[in-house]
C-alpha positions as CSV (number, residue, x, y, z in Angstrom):
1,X,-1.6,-27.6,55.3
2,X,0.6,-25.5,52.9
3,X,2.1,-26.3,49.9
4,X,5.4,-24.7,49.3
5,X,6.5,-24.3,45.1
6,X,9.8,-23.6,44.1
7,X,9.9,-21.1,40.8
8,X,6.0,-21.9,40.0
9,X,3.4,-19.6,38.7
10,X,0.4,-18.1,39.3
11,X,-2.6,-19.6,36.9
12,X,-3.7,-17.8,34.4
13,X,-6.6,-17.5,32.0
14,X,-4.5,-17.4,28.9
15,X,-2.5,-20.2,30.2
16,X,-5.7,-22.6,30.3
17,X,-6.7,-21.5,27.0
18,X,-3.3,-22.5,25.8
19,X,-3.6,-25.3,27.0
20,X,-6.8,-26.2,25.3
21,X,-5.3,-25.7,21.9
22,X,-4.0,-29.7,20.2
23,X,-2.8,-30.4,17.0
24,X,-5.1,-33.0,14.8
25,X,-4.5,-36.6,15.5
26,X,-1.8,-38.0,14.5
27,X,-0.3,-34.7,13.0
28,X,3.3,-34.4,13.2
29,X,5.5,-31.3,13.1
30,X,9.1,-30.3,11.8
31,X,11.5,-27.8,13.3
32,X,11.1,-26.2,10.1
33,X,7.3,-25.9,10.3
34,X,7.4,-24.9,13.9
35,X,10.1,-22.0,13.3
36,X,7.7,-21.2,10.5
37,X,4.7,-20.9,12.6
38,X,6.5,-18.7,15.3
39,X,7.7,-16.4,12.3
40,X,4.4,-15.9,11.4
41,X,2.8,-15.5,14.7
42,X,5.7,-12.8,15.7
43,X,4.4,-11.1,12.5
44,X,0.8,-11.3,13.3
45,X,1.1,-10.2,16.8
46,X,3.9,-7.5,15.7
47,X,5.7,-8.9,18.4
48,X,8.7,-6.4,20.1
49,X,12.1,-7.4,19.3
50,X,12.8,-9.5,22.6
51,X,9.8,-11.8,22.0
52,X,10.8,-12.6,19.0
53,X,14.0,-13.8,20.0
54,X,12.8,-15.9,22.6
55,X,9.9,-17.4,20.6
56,X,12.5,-18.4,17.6
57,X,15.0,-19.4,20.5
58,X,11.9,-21.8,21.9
59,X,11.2,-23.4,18.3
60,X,14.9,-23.7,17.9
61,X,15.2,-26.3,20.8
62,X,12.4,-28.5,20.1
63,X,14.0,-31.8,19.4
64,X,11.0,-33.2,16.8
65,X,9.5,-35.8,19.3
66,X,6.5,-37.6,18.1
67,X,4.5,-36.4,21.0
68,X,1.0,-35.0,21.3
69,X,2.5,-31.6,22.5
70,X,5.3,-29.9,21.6
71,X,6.9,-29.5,24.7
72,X,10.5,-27.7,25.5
73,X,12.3,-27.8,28.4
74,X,15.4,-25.2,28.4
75,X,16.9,-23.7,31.0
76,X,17.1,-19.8,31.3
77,X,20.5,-19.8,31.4
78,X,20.4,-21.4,28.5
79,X,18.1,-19.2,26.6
80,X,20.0,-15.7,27.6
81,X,23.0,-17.5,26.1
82,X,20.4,-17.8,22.8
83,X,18.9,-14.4,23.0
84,X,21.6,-12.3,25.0
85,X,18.7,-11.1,27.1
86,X,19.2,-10.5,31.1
87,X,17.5,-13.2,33.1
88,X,14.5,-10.6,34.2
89,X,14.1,-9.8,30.8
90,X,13.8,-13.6,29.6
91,X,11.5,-14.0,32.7
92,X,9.1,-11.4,31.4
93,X,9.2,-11.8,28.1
94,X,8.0,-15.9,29.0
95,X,5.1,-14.2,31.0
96,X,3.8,-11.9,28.0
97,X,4.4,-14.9,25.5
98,X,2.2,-16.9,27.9
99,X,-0.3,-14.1,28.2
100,X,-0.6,-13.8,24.0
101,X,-1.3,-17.8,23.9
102,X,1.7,-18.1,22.2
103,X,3.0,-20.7,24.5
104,X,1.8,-22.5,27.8
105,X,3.8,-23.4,30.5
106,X,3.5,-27.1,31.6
107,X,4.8,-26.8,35.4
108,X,6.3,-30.0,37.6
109,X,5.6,-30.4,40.7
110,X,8.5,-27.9,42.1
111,X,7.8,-25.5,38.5
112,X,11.3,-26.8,37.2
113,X,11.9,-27.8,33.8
114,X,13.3,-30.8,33.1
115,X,12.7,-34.3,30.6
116,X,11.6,-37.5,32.2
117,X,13.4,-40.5,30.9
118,X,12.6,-44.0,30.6
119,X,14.5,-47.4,31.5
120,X,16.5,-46.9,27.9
121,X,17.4,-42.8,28.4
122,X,14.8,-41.9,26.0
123,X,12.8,-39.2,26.7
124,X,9.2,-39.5,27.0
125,X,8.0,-36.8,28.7
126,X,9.0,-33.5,29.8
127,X,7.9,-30.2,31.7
128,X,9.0,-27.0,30.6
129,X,6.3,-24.7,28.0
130,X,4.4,-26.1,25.4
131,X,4.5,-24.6,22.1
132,X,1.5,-26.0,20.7
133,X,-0.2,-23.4,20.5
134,X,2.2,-21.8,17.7
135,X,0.9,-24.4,15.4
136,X,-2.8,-25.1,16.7
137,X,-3.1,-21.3,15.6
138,X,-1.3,-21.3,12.1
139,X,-5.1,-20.2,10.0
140,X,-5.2,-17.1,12.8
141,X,-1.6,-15.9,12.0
142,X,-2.4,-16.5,8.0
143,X,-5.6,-14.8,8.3
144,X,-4.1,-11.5,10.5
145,X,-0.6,-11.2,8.1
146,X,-3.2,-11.2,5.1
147,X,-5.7,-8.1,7.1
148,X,-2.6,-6.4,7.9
149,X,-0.9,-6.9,4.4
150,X,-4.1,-5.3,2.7
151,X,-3.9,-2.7,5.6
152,X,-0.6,-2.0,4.4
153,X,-1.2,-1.5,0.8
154,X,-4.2,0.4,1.7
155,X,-2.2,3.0,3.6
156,X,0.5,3.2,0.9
157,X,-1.7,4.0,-1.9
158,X,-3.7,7.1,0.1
159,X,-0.4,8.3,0.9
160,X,0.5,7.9,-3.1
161,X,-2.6,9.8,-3.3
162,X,-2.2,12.6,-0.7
163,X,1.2,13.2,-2.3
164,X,-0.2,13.7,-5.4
165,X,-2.6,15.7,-4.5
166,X,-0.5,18.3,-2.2
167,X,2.0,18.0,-5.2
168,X,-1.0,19.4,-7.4
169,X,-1.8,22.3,-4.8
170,X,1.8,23.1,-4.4
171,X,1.9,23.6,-8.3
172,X,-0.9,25.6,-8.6
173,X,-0.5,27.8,-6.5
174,X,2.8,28.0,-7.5
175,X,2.3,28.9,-11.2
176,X,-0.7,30.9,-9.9
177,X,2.0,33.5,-7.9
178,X,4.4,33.5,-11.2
179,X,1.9,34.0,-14.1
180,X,-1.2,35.9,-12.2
181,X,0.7,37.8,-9.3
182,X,-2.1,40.2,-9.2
183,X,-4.7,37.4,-8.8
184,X,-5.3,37.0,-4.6
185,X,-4.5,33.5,-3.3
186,X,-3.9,34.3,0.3
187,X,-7.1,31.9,1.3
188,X,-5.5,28.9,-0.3
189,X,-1.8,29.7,1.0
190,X,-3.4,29.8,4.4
191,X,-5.6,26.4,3.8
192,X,-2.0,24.8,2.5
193,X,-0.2,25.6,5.8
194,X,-3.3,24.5,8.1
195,X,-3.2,20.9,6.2
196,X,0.5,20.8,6.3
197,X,0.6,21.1,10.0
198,X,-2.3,18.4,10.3
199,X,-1.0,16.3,7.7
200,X,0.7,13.1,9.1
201,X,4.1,11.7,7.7
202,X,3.9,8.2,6.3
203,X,6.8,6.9,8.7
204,X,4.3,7.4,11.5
205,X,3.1,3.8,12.3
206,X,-0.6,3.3,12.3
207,X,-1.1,7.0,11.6
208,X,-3.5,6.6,8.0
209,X,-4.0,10.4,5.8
210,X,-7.9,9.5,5.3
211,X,-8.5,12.3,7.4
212,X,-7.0,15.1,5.1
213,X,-7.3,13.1,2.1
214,X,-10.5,14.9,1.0
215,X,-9.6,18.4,2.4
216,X,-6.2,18.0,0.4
217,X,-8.7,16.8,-2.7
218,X,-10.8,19.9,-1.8
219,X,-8.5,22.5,-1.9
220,X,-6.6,20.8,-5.4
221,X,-9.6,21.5,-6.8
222,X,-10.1,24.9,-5.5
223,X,-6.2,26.2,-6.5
224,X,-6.9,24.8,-10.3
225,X,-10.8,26.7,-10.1
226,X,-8.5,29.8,-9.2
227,X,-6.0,29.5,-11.9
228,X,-8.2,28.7,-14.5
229,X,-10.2,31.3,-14.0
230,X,-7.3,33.9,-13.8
231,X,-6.2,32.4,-17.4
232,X,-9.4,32.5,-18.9
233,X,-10.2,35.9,-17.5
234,X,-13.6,34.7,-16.0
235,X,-14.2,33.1,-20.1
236,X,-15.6,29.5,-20.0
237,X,-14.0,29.5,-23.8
238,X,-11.7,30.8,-26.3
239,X,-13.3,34.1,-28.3
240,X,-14.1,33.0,-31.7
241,X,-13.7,35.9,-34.5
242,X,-17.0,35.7,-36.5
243,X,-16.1,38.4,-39.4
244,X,-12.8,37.8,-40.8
245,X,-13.3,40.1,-43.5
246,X,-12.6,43.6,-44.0
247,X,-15.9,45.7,-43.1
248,X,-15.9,47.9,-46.0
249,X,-15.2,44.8,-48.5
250,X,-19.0,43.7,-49.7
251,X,-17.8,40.7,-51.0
252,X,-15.7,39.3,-48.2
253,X,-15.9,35.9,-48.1
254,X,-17.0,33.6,-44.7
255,X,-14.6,33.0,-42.3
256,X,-13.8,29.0,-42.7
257,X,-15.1,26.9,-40.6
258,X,-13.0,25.8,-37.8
259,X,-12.4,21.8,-37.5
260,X,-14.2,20.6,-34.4
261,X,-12.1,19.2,-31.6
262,X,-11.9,15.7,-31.2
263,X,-13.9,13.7,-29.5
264,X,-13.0,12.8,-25.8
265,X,-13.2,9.0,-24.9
266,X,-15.9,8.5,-21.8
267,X,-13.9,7.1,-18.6
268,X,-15.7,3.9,-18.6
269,X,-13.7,3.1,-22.1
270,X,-10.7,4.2,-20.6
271,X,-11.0,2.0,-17.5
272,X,-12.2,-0.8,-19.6
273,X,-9.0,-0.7,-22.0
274,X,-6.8,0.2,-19.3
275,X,-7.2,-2.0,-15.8
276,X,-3.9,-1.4,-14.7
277,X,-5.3,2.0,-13.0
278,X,-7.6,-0.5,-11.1
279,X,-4.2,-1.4,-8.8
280,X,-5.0,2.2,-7.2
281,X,-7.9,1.6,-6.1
282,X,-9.8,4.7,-7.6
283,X,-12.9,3.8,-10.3
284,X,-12.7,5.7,-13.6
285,X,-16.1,7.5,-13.2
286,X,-15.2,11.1,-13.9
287,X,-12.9,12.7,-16.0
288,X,-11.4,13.9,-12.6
289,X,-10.9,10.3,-11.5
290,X,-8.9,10.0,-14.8
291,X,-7.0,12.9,-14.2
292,X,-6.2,12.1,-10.8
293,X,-4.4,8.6,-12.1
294,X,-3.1,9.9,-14.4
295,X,-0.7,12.4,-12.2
296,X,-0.1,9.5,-9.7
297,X,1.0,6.9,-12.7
298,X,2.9,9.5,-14.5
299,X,6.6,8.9,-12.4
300,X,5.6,5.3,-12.7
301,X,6.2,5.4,-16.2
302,X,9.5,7.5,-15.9
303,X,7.6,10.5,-17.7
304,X,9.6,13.5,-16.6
305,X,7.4,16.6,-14.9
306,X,8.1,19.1,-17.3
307,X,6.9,16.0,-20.1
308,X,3.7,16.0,-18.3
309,X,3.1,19.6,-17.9
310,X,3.9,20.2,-22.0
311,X,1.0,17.3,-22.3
312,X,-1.2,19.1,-20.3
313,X,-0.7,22.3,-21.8
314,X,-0.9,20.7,-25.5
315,X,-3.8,18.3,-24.8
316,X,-5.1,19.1,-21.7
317,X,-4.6,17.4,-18.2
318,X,-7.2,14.5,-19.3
319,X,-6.1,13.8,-22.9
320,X,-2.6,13.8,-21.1
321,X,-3.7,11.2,-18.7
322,X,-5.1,9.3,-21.2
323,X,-1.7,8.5,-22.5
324,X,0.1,8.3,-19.6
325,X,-2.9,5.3,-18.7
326,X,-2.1,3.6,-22.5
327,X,1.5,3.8,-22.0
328,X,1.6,2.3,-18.8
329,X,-1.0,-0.4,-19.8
330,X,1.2,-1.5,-22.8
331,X,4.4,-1.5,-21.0
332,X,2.6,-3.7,-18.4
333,X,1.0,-5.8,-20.9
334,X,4.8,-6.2,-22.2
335,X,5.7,-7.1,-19.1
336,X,3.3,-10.0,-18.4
337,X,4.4,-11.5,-21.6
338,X,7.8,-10.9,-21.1
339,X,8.7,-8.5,-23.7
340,X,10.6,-5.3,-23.7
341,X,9.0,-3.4,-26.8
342,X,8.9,-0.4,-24.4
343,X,12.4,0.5,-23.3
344,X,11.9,3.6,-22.7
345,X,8.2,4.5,-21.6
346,X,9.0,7.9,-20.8
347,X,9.9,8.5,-24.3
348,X,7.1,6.5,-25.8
349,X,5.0,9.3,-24.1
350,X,6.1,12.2,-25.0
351,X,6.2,10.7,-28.6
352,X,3.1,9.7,-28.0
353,X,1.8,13.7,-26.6
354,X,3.4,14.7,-30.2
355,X,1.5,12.3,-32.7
356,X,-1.8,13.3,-30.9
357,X,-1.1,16.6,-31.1
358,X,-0.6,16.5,-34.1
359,X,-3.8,14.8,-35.0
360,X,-1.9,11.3,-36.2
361,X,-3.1,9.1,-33.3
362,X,-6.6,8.9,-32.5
363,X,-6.8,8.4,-28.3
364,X,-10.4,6.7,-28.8
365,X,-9.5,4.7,-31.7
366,X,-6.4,3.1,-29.7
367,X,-8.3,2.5,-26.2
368,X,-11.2,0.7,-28.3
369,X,-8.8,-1.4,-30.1
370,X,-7.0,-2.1,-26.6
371,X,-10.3,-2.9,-25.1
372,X,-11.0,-5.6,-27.9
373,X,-7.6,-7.2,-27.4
374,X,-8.6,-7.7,-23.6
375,X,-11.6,-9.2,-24.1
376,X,-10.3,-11.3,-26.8
């Protein structure tokens, strides 16, 4: 004997496991907290545009009965009017909706969709698809928006950093070919244009930059080794005059003796006074790890590039990011309390760079006293 269906379906593993997903007892659910779910399961899933319009045009029509399930029963003519979708393209965006345990059909007996009423009209039952599933799963959307959130923020700040970092090579080299023309830089122009063509762009989706990060890293180093040398002329120091005197004059006196530089504060202190570089993700360990922050906070702060490169060349690139770390610590410490004393933090560091060139703000003195204040 053979059973003939009109508009039924073939079964389907996903369909039974939707099927075995059920609210708590006596759990009832809003139109509002539906339509919530199915916004957050389209985000989880990263659903294509015509899903999402069907799955919000399914929680729109569920009429808040105080069922077990949360059963719909439109028709498709009345979800194209609700989506402007074709008819095939309702049809198989229900199939791959049913194959993501979104939703689970609940066929009749001929697969049509329709409400069963009793002696007073009221409905009490219904076939059609049953969008208890959207709910039943509500911790697995949470738990996949947060993974891909992190995901997210993860990818945005290695791309912070890769820009940085070719922004570092690009400057290098740069003020390598204008002050040293004679000095040869055609490895590192040829390493620049290899990583350029195998860098990705962050509009690419899912593409991450972890693997150039550390060759981009490598070669920064590498272009600053090259111009330092060429500045220093192969020197690891400045050349220190030891007789000042005139070499016929017996009684010349002693050259004076020259004041010793200050005292650089270690990069635990700094990252200790100064957690806001902890929202990177990069631990102060090194002086380079300092640096390296320092460059990516300094447009943060609104500290215009030629400020930053008069810092450097005053104070050196870690002194420099030193300041740029204090300033944007006390403007966010501002913030959090909801003060402006910083209006302009851009200023505030290149007034800053001044006084401690000057030798009228002590850089180690501040991030102690800063430290205390946290811990206070």
């Amino acid at each position: 004997m053979e059973t003939v269906h009109s508009g039924g379906r073939p079964l389907t593993r996903a369909a039974l496991a939707g099927r075995r997903r059920a609210l708590e007892d006596g759990r009832t659910v809003s139109r509002r907290e539906l339509s919530a779910a199915g916004r957050d399961a389209a985000k989880a899933l990263n659903l294509r545009p015509a899903l999402r319009s069907i799955l919000s045009a399914l929680c729109a029509v569920w009429g808040e009965q105080d069922w077990e399930r949360l059963v719909v029963w439109p028709s498709n003519e009345h979800l194209c009017g609700m989506t402007g979708l074709s008819e095939r393209a309702l049809r198989y965006g229900l199939r791959d909706l049913v194959a993501l345990e979104v939703i689970t059909p609940r066929d009749s007996a001929n697969g049509k969709r329709f409400a069963i009423r009793g002696p007073g009209g009221a409905v009490i039952d219904a076939y059609g698809f049953d969008l208890t599933p959207i709910v039943a799963r509500k911790g697995e959307w949470a738990t996949a928006i947060m993974e891909a959130t992190a995901r997210d923020a993860q990818r945005s700040r290695a791309f912070d950093l890769l820009t940085v970092r070719r922004r570092a090579v690009s400057e290098a080299l740069a003020a390598l070919r204008a002050r040293f023309p004679a000095t040869d830089a055609a490895d590192l122009l040829a390493a620049q244009e290899a990583l350029e063509r195998s860098t990705p762009r962050r509009r690419a989706s899912g593409v991450g930059p972890d693997v150039v990060l550390d060759a981009w890293g490598e070669l920064q180093v590498m272009a600053e080794d090259r111009f330092y040398q060429a500045a220093s002329a192969g020197n690891s120091g400045r050349h220190l005059e030891q007789d000042t005197g005139s070499p016929t004059d017996p009684c010349a006196r002693a050259p004076e003796k020259e004041p010793e530089p200050t005292r650089r504060p270690e990069p635990s202190l700094v990252a200790a006074a100064c957690p806001v570089a902890a929202e990177f993700g990069v631990t102060l360990r090194r002086e380079a790890d300092v640096i390296e922050i320092g460059r990516l906070m300094r447009g943060g702060i609104g500290a215009h590039p030629s400020a930053w490169s008069e810092a450097c060349e005053a104070l050196g690139p870690f002194r420099a990011s030193v300041l740029v770390l204090i300033v944007a610590q006390l403007h966010d410490d501002d913030v959090r309390r909801g003060e402006i004393r910083i209006k302009n933090p851009g200023g505030y560091f290149r007034q800053l760079v001044r006084l401690c060139s000057e030798g009228r703000y002590g850089l180690e003195a501040e991030l102690m006293a800063m430290r205390r204040r946290k811990m206070t």
